[in-house]
C-alpha positions, -999 to 999 in steps of 0.1 A, spaced: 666 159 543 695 148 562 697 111 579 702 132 609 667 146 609 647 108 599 636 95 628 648 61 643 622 38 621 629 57 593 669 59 592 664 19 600 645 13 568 661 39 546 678 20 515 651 -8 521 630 -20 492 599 -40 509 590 -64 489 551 -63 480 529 -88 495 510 -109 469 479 -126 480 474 -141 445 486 -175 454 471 -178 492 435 -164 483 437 -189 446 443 -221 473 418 -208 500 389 -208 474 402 -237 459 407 -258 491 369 -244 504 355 -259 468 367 -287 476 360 -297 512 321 -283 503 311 -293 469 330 -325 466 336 -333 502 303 -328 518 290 -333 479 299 -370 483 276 -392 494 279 -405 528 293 -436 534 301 -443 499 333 -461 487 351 -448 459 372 -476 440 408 -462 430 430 -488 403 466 -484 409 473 -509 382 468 -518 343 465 -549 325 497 -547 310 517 -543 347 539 -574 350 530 -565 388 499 -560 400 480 -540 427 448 -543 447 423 -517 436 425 -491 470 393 -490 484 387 -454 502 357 -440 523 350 -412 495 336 -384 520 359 -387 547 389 -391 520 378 -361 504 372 -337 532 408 -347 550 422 -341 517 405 -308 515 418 -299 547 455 -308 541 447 -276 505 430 -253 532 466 -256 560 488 -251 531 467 -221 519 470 -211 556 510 -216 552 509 -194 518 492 -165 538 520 -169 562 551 -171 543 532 -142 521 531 -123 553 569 -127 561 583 -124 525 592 -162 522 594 -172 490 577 -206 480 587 -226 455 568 -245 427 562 -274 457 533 -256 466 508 -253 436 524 -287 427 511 -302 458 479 -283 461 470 -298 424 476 -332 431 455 -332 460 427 -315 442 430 -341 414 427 -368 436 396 -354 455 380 -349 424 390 -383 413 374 -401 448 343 -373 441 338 -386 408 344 -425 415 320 -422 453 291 -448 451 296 -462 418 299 -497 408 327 -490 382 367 -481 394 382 -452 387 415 -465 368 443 -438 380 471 -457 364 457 -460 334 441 -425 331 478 -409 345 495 -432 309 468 -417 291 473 -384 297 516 -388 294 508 -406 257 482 -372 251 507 -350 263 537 -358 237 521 -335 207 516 -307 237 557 -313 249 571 -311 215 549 -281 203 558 -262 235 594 -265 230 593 -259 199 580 -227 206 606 -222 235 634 -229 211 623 -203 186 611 -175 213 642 -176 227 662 -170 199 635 -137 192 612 -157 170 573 -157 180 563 -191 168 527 -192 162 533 -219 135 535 -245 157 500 -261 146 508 -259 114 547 -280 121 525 -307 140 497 -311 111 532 -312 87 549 -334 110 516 -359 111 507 -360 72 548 -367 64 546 -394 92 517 -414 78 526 -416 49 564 -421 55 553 -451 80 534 -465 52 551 -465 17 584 -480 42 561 -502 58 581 -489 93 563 -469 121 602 -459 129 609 -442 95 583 -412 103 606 -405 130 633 -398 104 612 -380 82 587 -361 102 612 -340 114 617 -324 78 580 -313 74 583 -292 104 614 -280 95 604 -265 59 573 -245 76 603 -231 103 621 -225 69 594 -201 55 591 -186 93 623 -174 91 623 -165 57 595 -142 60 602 -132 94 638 -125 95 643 -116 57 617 -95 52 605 -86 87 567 -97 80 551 -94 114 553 -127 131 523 -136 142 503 -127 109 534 -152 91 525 -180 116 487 -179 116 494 -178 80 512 -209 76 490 -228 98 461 -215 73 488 -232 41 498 -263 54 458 -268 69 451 -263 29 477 -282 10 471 -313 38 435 -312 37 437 -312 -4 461 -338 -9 444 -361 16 412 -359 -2 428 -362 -39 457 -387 -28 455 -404 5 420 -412 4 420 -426 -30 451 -447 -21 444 -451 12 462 -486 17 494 -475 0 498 -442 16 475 -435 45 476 -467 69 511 -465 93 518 -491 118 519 -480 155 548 -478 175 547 -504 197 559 -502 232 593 -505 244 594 -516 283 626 -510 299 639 -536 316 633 -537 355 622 -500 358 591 -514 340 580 -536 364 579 -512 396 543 -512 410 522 -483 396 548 -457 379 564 -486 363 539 -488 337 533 -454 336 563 -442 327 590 -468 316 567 -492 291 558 -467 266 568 -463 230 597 -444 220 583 -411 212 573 -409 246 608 -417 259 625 -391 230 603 -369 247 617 -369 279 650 -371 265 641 -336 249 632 -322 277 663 -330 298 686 -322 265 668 -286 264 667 -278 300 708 -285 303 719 -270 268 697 -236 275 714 -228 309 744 -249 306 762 -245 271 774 -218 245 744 -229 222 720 -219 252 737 -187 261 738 -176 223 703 -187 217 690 -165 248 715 -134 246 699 -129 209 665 -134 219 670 -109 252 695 -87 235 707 -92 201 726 -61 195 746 -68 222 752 -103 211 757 -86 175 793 -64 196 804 -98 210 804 -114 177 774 -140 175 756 -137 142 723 -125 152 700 -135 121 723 -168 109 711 -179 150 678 -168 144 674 -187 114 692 -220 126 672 -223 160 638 -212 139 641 -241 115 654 -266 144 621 -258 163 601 -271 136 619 -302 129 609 -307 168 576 -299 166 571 -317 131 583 -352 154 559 -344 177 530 -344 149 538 -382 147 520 -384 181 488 -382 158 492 -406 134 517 -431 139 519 -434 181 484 -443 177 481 -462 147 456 -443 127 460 -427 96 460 -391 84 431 -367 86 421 -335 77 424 -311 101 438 -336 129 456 -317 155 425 -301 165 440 -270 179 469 -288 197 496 -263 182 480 -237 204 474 -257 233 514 -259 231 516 -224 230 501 -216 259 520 -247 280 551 -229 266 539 -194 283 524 -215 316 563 -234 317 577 -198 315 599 -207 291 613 -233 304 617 -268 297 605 -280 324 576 -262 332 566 -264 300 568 -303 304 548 -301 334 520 -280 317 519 -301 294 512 -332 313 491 -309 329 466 -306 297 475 -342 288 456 -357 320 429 -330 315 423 -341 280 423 -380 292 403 -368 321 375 -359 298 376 -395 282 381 -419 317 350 -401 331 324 -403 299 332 -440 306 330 -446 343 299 -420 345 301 -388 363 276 -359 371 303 -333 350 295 -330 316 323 -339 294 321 -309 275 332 -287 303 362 -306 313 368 -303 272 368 -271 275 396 -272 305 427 -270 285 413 -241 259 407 -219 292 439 -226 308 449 -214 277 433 -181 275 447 -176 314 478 -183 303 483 -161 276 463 -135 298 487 -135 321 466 -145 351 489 -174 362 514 -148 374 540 -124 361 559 -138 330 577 -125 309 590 -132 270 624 -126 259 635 -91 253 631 -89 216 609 -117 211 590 -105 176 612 -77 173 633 -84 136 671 -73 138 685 -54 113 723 -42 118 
């Protein structure tokens, strides 16, 4: 048909691709903003106080503890998740792309009117500044896991392993810490145990093309075994010569520590929490800004055309597979050292996986990786602050938050993602 014979609408929107309107994201904050403003809003009691702690003991400067009529907190705050699911409709409507802003935004405010919820008419405070260090200190292991699994997805390599480089990473740590009499010296050699189970990744993965994910469940299974065994026939027996690290103690920074509230939070912590964030900023620069980062993601997207340009496809596979472990195995230190407690069997409890799916939630990226992390790291401290202040929630269900965000994520019901190219996919030339 000619453009002579279209009719005026039609020869205005020939050559036009409509973009389609997704009402995931407006209908998601709707529900979650009517939750909200019925079963915690009008669910608070009326005229309670809830009691909000903005500082902790250690703060150099401290803050009163904000005293907040709970009900009329929580249904203003309610509100403000209902107008911005009103807004999401809208720019849904015209095709307006938001950004991150807005599920960042709607979150925190759903945080906090579960927090006033929880602390409404009760003679104990809810301690926000304390719970938000928590959760940072619980979300290391998560962080280094996740981009350890970026690091080796986006050279191609599925990295299910990752619970296995953190157990590794723990049970070299403690005992490390311990024989040197050092907390610091399982930050030398934790790195090594993570890096030997990415060295039998690769080996079966890219040398003899073993499916992936059987290798890493595999490996989790091996070093689960061979840590489990030698604690019980070695570090329990010597448990004072080999199983009892120091903690790393914290480092304030000078100044930045003693801003009210997010100076304790963030700038008086131990340095594995500070190497973290280091890593994260490293990672999110040398993927998208360097010729590391562009070889690293042209073999995971398409290697055979990295193979024509002249990048070694497998030698870049195996490098970035074995430097993912040695960042997940110094994440395992989070464990045992960063706390000060010694080895145990079976210790990361599932954390490897956890990483996984903050990895998938980030969309491989460093930074929303981080953020999905922290995001788990506050649930998980969640879980603990409340058992102690008393809440109607049972602990067990906000245990369980972080397994299903989990399964969502790796369902794919947090929005369209998607993994490298030839992520799993061996390379033979």
């Amino acid at each position: 048909m000619s453009a002579a014979t279209l009719s005026p609408s039609s020869q205005h929107f020939e050559g036009t691709v409509v973009t389609p309107v997704s009402w995931k994201g407006p209908i998601a904050y709707g529900v979650i903003g009517l939750l909200s403003l019925i079963a915690l809003g009008f669910g608070s009691p009326a005229g309670s106080i809830a009691q909000i702690v903005l500082s902790q003991s250690r703060d150099s400067i401290k803050i009163d503890a904000l005293m907040v009529p709970a009900r009329a907190t929580v249904i203003v705050l309610s509100l403000a998740i209902l107008v911005l699911a009103a807004y999401a409709s809208y720019a849904a409507l015209k095709r307006i792309k938001v950004g991150a802003w807005m599920p960042t935004i709607v979150g925190v405010l759903t945080f906090m009117s579960f927090l006033i919820w929880a602390a409404a008419g009760k003679d104990t405070t809810m301690p926000l500044a304390q719970l938000l260090a928590q959760g940072l200190i619980l979300a290391v292991p998560l962080a280094f896991g996740a981009m350890a699994g970026l690091i080796c997805e986006r050279v191609g390599i599925i990295n299910i392993a990752i619970e296995g480089q953190l157990l590794a990473g723990a049970f070299v740590g403690a005992v490390a810490a311990t024989v040197v009499g050092n907390a610091y010296a399982a930050l030398f050699v934790a790195p090594f145990a993570g890096a030997l189970v990415g060295v039998l990744l690769a080996f079966f993965s890219i040398k003899y093309r073993v499916d992936q994910i059987v290798v890493g469940v595999v490996l989790n299974v091996l070093v689960i075994g061979v840590t489990s065994y030698l604690f019980s026939t070695v570090l329990k027996e010597n448990k004072s010569l080999l199983n009892q690290p120091e903690r790393l103690g914290e480092l304030p920074i000078p100044l930045l520590s003693d801003i009210p509230f997010i100076g304790g939070i963030l700038f008086n912590q131990n340095i594995l929490v500070y190497l973290m964030f280091v890593a994260v900023i490293a990672l999110q620069f040398l993927i998208f800004r360097s010729r590391w980062g562009l070889r690293l993601r042209s073999v995971g997207e398409h290697p055979k055309a990295a193979d024509t340009v002249g990048i070694k496809v497998n030698r870049t596979r195996w490098i970035n597979t074995i430097i993912g472990g040695a960042v997940a195995g110094l994440g395992g230190v989070a464990f045992t050292v960063m706390a000060g407690v010694g080895f145990g069997k079976e210790m990361t409890a599932g954390k490897g996986y956890i990483a996984l799916a903050a990895m998938i939630l980030g969309r491989w990226n460093p930074n929303g990786a981080f953020a999905a992390a922290i995001l788990f790291g506050i649930a998980d401290a969640l879980r603990g602050t409340l058992s102690i202040t008393g809440t109607p929630v049972p602990t067990q269900f906000l245990a369980m938050l972080p397994y299903l965000a989990t399964i969502f994520a790796v369902a794919g019901l947090v929005g369209k993602v998607r993994a490298p190219a030839a992520e799993g996919i061996p390379y033979v030339k």
